[in-house]
C-alpha positions as CSV (number, residue, x, y, z in Angstrom):
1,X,5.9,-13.2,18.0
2,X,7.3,-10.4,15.8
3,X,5.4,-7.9,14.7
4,X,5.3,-4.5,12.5
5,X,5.1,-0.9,15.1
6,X,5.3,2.5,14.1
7,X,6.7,4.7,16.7
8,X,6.4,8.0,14.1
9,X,6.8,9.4,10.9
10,X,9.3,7.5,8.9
11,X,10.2,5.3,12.1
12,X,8.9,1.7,11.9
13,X,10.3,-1.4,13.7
14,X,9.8,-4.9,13.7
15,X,9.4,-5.8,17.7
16,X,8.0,-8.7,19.6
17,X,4.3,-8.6,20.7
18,X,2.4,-11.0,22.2
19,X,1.3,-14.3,20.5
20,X,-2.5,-13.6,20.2
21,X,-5.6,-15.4,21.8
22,X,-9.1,-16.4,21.3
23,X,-10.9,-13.3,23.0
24,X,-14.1,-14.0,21.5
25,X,-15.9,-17.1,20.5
26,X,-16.4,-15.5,16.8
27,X,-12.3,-15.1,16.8
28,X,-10.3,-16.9,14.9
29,X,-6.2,-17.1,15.1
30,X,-4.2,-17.4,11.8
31,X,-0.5,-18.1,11.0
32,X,0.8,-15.6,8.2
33,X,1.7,-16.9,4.8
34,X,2.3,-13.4,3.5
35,X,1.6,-10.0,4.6
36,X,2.3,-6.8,2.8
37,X,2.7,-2.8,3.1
38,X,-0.3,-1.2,1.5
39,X,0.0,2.5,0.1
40,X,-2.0,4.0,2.4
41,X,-0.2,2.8,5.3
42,X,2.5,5.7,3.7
43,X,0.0,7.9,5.1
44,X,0.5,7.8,8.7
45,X,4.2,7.1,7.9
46,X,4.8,10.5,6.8
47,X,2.3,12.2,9.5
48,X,2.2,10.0,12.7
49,X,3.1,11.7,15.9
50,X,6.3,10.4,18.4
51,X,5.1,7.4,20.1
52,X,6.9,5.2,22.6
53,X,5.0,2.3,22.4
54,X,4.1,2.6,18.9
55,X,1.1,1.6,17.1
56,X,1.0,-2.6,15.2
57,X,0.6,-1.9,11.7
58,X,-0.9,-3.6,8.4
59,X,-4.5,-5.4,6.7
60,X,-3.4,-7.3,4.3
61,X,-3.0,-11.5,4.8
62,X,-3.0,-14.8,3.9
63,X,-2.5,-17.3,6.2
64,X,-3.4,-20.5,7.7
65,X,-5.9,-20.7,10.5
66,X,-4.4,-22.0,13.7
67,X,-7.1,-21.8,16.3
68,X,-10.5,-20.4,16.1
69,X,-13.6,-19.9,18.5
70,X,-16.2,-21.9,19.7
71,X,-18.4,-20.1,18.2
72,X,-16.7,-20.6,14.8
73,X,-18.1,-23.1,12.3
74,X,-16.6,-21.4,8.7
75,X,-13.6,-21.9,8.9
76,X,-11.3,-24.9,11.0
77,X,-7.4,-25.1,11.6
78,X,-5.6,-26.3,8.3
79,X,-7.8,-23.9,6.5
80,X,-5.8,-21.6,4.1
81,X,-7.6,-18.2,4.3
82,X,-7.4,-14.7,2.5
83,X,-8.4,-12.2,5.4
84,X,-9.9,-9.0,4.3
85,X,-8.8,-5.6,5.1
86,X,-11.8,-4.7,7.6
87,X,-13.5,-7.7,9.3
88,X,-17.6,-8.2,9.5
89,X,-19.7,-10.1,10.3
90,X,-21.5,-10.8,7.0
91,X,-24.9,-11.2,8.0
92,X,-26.7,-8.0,9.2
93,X,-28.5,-5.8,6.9
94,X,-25.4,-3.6,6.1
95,X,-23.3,-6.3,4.6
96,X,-26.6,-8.2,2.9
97,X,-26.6,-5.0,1.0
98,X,-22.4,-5.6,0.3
99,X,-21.2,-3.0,2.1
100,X,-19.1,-5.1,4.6
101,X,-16.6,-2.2,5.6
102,X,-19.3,-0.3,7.0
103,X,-20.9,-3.2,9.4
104,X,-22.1,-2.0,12.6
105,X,-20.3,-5.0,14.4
106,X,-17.1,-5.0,12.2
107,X,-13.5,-2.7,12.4
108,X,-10.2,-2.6,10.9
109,X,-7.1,-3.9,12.1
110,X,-4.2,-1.4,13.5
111,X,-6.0,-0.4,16.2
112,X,-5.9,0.0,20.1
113,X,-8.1,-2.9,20.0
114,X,-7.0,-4.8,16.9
115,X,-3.5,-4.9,16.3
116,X,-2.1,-5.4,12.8
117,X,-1.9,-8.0,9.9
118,X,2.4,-7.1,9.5
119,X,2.8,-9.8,12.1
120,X,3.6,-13.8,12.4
121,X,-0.1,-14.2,13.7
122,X,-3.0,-12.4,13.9
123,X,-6.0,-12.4,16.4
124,X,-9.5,-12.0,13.1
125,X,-12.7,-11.1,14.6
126,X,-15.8,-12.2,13.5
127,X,-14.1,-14.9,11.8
128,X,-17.2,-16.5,10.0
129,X,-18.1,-13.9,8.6
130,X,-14.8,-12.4,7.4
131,X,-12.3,-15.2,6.7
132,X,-12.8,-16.9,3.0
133,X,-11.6,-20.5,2.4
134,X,-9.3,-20.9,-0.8
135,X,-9.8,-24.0,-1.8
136,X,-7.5,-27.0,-3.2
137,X,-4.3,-25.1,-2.6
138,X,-1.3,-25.2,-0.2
139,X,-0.1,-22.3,0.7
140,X,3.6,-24.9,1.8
141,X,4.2,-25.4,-2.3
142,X,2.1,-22.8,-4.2
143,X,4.2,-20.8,-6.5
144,X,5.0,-17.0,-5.7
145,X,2.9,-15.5,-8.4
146,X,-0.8,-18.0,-7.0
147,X,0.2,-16.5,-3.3
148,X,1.2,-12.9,-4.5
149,X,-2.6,-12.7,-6.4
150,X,-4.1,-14.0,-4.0
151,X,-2.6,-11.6,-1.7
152,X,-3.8,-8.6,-3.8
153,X,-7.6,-9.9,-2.7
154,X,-7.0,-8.9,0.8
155,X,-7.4,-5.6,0.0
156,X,-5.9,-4.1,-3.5
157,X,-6.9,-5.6,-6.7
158,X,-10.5,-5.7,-5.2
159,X,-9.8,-1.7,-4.1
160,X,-9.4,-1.4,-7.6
161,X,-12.4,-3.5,-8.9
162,X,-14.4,-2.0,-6.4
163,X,-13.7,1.3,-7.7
164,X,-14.6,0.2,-11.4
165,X,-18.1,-1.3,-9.9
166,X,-19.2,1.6,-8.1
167,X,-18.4,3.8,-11.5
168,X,-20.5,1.0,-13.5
169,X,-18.1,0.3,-16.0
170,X,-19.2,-1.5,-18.7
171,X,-18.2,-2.3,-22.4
172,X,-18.4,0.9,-24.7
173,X,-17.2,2.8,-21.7
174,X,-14.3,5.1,-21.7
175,X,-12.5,5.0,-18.5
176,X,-9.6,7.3,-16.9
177,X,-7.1,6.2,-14.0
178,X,-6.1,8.4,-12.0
179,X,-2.9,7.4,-10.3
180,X,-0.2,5.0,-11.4
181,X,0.3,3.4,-7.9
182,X,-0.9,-0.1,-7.1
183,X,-4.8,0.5,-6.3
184,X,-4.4,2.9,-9.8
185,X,-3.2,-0.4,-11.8
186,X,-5.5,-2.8,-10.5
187,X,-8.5,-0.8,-11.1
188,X,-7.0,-0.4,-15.0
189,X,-6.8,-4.3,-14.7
190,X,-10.7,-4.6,-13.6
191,X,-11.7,-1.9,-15.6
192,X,-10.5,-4.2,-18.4
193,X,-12.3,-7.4,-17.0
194,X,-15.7,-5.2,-17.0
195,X,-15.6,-4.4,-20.6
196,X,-14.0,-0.9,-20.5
197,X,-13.6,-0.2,-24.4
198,X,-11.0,2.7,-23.9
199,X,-8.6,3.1,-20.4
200,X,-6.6,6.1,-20.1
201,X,-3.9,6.2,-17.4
202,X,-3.0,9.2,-16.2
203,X,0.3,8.4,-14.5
204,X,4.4,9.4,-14.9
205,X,6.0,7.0,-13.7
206,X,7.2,4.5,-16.4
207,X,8.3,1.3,-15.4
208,X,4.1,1.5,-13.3
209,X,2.5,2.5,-16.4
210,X,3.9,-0.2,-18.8
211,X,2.5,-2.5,-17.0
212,X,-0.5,-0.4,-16.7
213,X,-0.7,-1.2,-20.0
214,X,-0.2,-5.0,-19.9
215,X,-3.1,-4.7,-17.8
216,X,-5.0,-3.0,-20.5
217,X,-4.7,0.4,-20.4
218,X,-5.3,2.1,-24.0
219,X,-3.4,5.4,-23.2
220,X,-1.1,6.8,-21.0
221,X,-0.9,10.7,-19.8
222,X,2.5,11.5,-17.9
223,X,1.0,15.8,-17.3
224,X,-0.8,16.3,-14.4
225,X,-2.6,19.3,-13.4
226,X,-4.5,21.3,-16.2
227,X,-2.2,19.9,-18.6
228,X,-3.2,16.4,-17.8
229,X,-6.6,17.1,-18.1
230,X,-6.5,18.9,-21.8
231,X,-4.3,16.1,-22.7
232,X,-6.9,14.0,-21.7
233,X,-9.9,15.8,-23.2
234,X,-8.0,15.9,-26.8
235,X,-7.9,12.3,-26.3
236,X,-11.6,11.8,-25.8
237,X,-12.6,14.2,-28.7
238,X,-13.4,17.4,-25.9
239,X,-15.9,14.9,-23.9
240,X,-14.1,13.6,-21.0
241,X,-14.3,10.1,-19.9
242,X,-17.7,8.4,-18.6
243,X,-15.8,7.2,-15.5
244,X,-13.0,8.6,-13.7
245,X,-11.8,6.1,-11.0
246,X,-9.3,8.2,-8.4
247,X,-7.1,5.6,-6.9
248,X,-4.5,8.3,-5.3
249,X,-6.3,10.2,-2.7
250,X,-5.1,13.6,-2.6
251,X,-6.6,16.7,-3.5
252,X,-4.7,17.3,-7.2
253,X,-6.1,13.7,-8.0
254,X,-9.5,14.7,-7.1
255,X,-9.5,18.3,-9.1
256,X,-8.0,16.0,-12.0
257,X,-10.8,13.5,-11.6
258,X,-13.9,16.1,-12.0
259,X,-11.5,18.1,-14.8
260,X,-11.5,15.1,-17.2
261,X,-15.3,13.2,-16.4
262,X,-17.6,13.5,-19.1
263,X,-21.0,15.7,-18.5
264,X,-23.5,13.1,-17.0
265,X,-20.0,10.9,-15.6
266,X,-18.9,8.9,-12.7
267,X,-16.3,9.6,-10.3
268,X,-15.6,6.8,-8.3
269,X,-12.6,7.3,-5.4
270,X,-11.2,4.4,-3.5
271,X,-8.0,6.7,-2.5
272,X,-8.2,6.9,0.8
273,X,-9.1,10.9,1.2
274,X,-6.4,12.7,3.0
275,X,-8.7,16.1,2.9
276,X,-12.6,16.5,4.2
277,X,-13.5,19.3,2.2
278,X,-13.4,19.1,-1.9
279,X,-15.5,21.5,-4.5
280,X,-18.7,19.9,-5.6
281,X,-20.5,22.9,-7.1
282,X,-21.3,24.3,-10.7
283,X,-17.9,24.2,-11.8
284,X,-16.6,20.7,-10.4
285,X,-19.9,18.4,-10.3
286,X,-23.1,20.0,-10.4
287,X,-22.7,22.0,-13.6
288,X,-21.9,18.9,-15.7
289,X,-24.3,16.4,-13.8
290,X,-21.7,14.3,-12.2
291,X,-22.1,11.3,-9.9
292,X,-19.2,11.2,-6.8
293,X,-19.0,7.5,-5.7
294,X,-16.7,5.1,-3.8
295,X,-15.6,4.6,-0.5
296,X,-13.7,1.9,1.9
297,X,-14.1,-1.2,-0.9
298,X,-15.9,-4.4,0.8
299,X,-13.4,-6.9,-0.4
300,X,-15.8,-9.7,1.4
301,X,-18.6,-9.1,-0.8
302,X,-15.9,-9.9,-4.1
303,X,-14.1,-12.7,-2.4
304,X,-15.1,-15.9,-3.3
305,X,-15.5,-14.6,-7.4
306,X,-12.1,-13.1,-7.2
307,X,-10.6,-16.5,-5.7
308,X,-12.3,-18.3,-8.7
309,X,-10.7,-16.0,-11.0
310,X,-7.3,-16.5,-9.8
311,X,-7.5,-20.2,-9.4
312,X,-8.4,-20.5,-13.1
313,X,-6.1,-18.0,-14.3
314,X,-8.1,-15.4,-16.0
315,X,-6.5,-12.4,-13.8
316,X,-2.9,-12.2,-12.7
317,X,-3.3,-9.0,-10.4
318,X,0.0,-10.5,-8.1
319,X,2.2,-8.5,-11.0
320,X,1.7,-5.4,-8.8
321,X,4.1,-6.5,-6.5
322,X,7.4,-5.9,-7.3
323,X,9.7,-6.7,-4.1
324,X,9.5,-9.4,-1.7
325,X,11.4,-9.1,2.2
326,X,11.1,-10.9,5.1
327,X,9.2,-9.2,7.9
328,X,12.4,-8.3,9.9
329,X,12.7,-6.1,7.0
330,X,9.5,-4.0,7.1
331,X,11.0,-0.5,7.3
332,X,12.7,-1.1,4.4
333,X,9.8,-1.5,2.6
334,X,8.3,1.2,3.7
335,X,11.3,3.5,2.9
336,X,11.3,1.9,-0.7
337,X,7.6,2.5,-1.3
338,X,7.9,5.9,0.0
339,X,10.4,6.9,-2.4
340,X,9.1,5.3,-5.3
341,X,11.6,2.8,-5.4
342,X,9.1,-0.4,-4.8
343,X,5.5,-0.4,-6.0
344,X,4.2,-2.8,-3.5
345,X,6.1,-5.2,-1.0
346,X,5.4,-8.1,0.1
347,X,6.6,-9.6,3.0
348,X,7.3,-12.8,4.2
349,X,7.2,-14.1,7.7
């Protein structure tokens, strides 16, 4: 089958790899509908050692499941599935308490021992627990836009709501976005479905932030930096916002995020960090009684609400994608994200 590898920074290719197999009776095998390149994935593409072999890339998928394990009763083969970023197994104490990224007998894909979801097929793990069932549709004649939204459940729009939960929006709430990127626009767009009364996005880049504001932003802040954060503390009267959701994951994101949250606010981050040590003393957190949340979002434990949501057409998160290839075509999709050319691509097998 052909599959996504990158051999180092900038250098991806699409290669063969071998079809995968059942390895575990809790496995499942499933077909790719649609795949896609996921900002964070930019991360090792700008960092990643030489590499001959190079490492299978991707964690985002639909699909179809093909095969699945004798030890799987879920799911069956005909079942059109939306695979989560990080697989679990949805029962043990950890994800009871719906926090399914972190389960002791879970991972993530892209690994030594998990290749990637950028692929024709992919070997899922725990397969009952991780694989959800969308029902009455067929992924052979559903539309683009039903198959791009569902798509964003895999791992983005839910990134974003999770980031909105874990800040407790609410109505009456004023919220800031920090970052105009994909995760940055779908938390606006969940930020909106949880009541948010005011949404500020701090973001420059135009084209991203108008439809930031389809999604519901209020306000839009192109500064960055200190003048970012006065621009948004005139907005909000010299208060700050109640919740600051940091969708970027780099340091100036993070010193924006505890410059514009309100004294007794929530910062919630789903930006993957790309740094270990950030200031949470007087003058950052402690002085103003701040709250630092979020983490890995458990898509799995937003699933099956999400799916109802799209089905019935009350979100349209899809709308973040705005370039479709085929899978032959992967490294053009990363070059494209990478220089701002593409928000998010999609990519077809």
């Amino acid at each position: 089958m052909r599959a996504t590898f990158m051999h180092g920074a900038g250098d991806v290719r699409v290669g063969q790899a071998a079809d995968p197999t059942i390895q575990a009776p809790t496995d499942a095998i499933v077909r790719t509908v649609r795949a896609c390149v996921c900002g964070s994935d930019l991360h090792p593409y700008h960092s990643m050692p030489a590499s001959e072999h190079g490492q299978s890339m991707g964690h985002e998928l639909i699909g179809v499941v093909e095969e699945t394990g004798s030890a799987v009763t879920s799911v069956r083969p005909g079942d059109f599935v939306v695979v989560p970023f990080a697989y679990s197994d949805n029962t043990c104490p950890i994800c009871r308490d719906g926090f399914q990224t972190a389960c002791p007998h879970g991972g993530f894909y892209a690994t030594p021992d998990v290749p990637g979801l950028q692929a024709e097929y992919a070997r899922i793990p725990q397969a009952d627990g991780t694989l959800v069932v969308v029902p009455d549709v067929d992924p052979a004649t559903a539309d683009d836009a039903l198959l791009a939204s569902l798509l964003t459940l895999s791992d983005v729009y839910l990134t974003g709501y999770h980031a909105a939960f874990m800040g407790k929006v609410a109505p009456g709430k004023t919220v800031t976005v920090v970052g105009d990127g994909a995760v940055g626009l779908s938390a606006v767009l969940a930020a909106r479905q949880l009541g948010a009364e005011r949404i500020v996005l701090m973001g420059r880049h135009t084209d991203r932030t108008d439809l930031g504001r389809a999604f519901g932003a209020t306000d839009v802040v192109a500064a960055r930096g200190a003048e970012g954060v006065q621009e948004v503390l005139d907005l909000t009267g010299g208060e700050g916002a109640h919740v600051v959701l940091e969708a970027v994951g780099h340091m100036p994101a993070y010193e924006q995020s505890y410059g514009v949250v309100r004294a007794g606010g929530v910062i919630s981050r789903v930006g993957v960090p790309q740094y270990e040590d950030a200031p949470v003393g007087f003058g950052s957190l402690f002085g103003k009684n701040v709250t630092l949340t979020g983490g890995p979002a458990p898509v799995r434990a937003y699933l099956e609400d999400a799916i109802g949501q799209v089905l019935r057409g009350e979100i349209d998160p899809g709308r973040v994608f705005d370039r479709v290839l085929p899978l032959d075509e992967a490294a053009e999709g990363y070059r494209a994200m990478d220089a701002r050319e593409a928000l998010k691509v999609m990519l077809r097998p």
